[in-house]
Backbone bond lengths (Angstrom), bond angles and torsions (degrees), N, CA, C in turn:
res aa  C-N    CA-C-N  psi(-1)  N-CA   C-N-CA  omega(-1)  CA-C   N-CA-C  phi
1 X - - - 1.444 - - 1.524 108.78 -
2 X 1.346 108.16 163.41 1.596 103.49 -168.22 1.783 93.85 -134.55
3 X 0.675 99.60 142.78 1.804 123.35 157.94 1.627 109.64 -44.26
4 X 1.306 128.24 91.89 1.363 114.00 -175.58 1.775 106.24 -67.53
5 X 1.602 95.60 161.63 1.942 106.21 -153.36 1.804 96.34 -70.90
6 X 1.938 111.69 -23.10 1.450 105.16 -165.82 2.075 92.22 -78.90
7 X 1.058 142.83 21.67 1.138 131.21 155.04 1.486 133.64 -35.43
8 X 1.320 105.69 110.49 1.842 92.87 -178.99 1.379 126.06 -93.59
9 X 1.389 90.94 128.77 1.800 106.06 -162.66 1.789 84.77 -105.16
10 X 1.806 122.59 90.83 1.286 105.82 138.53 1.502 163.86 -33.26
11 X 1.779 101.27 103.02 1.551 94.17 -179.78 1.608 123.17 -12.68
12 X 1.329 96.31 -57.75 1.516 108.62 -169.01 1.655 116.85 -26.78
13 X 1.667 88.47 -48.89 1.372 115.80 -143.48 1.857 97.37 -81.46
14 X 1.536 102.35 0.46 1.773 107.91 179.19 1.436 94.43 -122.57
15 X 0.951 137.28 -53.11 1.291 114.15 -155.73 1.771 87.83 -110.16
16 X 1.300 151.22 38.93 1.401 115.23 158.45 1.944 81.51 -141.82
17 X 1.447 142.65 1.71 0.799 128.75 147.97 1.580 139.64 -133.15
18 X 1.224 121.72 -3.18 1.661 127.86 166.31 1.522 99.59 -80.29
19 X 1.565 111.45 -63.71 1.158 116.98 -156.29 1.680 112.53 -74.65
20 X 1.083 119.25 23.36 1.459 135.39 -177.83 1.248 119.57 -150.35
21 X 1.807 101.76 122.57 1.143 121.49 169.59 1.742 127.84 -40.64
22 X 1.344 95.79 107.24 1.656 98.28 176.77 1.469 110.64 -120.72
23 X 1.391 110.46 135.62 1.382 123.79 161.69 1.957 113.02 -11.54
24 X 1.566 93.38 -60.56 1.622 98.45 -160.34 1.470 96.40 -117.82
25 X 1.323 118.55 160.84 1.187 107.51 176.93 1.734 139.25 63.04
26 X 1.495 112.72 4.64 1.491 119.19 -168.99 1.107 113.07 -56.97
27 X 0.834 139.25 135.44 1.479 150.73 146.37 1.730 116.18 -97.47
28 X 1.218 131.53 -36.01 1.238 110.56 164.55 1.593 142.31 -56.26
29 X 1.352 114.99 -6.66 1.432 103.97 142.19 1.246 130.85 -74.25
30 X 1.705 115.32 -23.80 1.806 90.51 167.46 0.932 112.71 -92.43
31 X 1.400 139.14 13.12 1.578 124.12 171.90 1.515 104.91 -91.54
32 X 1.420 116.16 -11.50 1.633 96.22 179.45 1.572 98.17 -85.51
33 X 1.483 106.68 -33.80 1.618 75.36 174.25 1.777 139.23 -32.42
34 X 0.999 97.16 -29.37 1.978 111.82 169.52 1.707 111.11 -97.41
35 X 1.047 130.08 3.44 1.005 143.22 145.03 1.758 101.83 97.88
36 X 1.343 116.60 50.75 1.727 125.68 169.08 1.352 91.85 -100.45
37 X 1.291 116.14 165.51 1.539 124.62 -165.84 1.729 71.97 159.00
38 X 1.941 95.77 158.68 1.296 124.53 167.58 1.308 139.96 -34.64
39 X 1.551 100.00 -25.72 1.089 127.38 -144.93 2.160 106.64 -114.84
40 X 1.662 80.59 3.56 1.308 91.76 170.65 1.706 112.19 176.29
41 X 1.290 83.10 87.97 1.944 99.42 -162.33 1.519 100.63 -104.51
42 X 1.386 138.83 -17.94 1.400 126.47 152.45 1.642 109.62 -65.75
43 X 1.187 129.76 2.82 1.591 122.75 175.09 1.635 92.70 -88.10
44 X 1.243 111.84 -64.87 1.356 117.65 156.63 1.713 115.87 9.32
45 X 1.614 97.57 -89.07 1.330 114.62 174.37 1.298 124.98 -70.89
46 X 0.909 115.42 -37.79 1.917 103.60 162.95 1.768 104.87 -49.04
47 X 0.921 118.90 -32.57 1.440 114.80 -150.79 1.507 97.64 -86.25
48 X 1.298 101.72 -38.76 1.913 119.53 179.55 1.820 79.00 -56.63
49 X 1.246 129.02 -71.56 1.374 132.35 -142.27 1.920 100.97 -70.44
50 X 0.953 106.43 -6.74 1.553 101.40 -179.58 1.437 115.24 -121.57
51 X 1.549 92.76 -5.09 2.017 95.63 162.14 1.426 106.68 -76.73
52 X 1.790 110.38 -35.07 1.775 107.50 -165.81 1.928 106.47 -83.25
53 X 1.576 102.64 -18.53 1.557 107.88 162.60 1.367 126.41 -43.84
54 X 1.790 107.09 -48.51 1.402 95.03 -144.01 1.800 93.93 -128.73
55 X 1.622 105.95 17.49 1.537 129.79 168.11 1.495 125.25 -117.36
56 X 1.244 103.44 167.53 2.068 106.27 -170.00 1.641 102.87 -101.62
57 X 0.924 114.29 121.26 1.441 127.46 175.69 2.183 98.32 -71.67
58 X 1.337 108.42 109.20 1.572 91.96 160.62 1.329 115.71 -107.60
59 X 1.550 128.74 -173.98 1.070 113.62 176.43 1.343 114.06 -93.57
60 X 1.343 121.70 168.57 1.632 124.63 -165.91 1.216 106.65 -154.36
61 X 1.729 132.03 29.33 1.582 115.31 171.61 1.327 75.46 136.80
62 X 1.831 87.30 156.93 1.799 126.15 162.83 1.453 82.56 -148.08
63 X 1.583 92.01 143.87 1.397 118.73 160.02 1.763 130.62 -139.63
64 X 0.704 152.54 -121.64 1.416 148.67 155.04 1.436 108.63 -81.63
65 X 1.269 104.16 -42.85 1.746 117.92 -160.92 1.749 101.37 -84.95
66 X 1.314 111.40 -13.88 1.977 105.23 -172.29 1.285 104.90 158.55
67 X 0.903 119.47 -163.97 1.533 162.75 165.36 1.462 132.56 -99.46
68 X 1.016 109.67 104.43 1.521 107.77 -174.81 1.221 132.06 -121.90
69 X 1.234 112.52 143.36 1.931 117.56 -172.79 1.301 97.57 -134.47
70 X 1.718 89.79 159.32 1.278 111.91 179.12 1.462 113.24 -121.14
71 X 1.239 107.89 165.91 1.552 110.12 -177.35 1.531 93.29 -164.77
72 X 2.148 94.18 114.96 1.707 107.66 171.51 1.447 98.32 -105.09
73 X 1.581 121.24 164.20 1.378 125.15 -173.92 1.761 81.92 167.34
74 X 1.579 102.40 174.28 1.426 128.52 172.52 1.587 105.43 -98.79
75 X 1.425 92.52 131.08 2.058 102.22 -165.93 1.692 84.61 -109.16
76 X 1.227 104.37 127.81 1.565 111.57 -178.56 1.174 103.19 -103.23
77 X 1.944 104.11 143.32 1.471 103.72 -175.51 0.776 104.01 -124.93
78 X 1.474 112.27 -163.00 1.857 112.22 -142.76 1.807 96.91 -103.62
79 X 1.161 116.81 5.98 1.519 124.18 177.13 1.633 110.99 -110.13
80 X 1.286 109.83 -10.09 1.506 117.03 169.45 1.287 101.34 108.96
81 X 1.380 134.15 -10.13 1.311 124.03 -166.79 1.974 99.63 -84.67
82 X 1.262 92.00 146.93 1.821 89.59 165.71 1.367 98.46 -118.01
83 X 1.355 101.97 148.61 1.608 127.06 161.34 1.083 134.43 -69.83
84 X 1.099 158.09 -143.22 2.151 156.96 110.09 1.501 69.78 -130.51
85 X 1.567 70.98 120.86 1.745 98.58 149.19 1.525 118.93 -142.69
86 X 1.475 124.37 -178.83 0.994 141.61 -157.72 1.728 100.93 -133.62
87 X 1.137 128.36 129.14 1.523 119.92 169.35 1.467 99.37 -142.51
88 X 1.359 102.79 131.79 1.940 115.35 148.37 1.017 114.94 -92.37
89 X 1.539 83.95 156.74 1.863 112.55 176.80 1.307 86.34 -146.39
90 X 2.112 89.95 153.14 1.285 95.52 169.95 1.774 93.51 -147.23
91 X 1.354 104.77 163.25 1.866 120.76 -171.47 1.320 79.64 -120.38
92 X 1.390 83.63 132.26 1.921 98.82 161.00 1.447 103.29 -128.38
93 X 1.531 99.98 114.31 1.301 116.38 -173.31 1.272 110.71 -68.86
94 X 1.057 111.13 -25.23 1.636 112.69 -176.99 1.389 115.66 -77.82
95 X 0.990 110.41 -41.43 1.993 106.03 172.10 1.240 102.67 -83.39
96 X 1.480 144.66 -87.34 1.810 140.72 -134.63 1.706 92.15 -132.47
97 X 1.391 117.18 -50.29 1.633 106.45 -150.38 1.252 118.18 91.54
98 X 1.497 106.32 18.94 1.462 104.16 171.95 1.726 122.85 -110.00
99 X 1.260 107.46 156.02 1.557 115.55 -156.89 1.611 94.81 -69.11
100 X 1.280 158.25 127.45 1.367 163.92 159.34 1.194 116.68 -72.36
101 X 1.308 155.52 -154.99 1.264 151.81 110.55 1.568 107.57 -120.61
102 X 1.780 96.82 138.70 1.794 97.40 177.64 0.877 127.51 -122.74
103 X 2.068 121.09 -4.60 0.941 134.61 165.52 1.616 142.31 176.86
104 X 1.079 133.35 146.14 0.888 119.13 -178.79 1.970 118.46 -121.20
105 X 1.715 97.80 151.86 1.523 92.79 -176.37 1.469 97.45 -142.53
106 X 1.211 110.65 167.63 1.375 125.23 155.33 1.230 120.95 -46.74
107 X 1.735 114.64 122.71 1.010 107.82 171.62 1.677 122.13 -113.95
108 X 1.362 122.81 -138.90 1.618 113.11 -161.40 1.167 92.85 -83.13
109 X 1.225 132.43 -52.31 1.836 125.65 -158.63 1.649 106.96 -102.87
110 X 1.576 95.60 145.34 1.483 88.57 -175.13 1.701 100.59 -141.32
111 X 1.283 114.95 93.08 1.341 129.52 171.29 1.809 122.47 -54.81
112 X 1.733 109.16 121.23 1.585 104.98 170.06 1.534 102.58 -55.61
113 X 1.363 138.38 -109.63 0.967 133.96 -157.49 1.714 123.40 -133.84
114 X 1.358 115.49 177.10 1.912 98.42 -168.00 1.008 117.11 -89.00
């Protein structure tokens, strides 16, 4: 199964938490390794949108709040380097049925460049 393309990937969710340095949990140092930074967070999301293109969404949990899948693949960045990453989604059946995105992490393989 695939991640349909109308999925909403919240601003929020690029520029006020991947792409920013946090105490716990950061992820914006490994995304600049591929060269995402603030300063260009729709590269970001294209890249989110063409990992869930050309990868299989499985399922990964129900909870109160939805349903959730995951989808690992290499997120290509805008400096040539690829990543392995890991991203959730979750459907909340109870409001729309639409695919969300909630996160992304490091995943097992981590490629210099394409």
């Amino acid at each position: 199964m695939k991640i349909p393309p109308d999925a909403i990937i919240p601003a929020s969710k690029l520029t006020r938490y991947l792409l920013v340095w946090r105490d716990e949990d950061d992820k914006s140092k490994f995304l600049a390794q591929a060269g995402f930074t603030l300063g260009n967070p729709q590269d970001l999301e294209a890249a989110i949108r063409l990992l869930i293109e050309t990868n299989e969404a499985v399922e990964d949990g129900v909870n109160d709040f939805g349903n959730f899948y995951r989808v690992e693949g290499d997120l290509v960045g805008v400096n040539g380097r690829i990543l392995g990453v890991i991203t959730i989604w979750i459907v909340k059946t109870a409001v729309d049925n639409k695919f969300r995105f909630v996160t992304l992490k490091p995943g097992r393989k981590v490629k210099r460049e394409t």
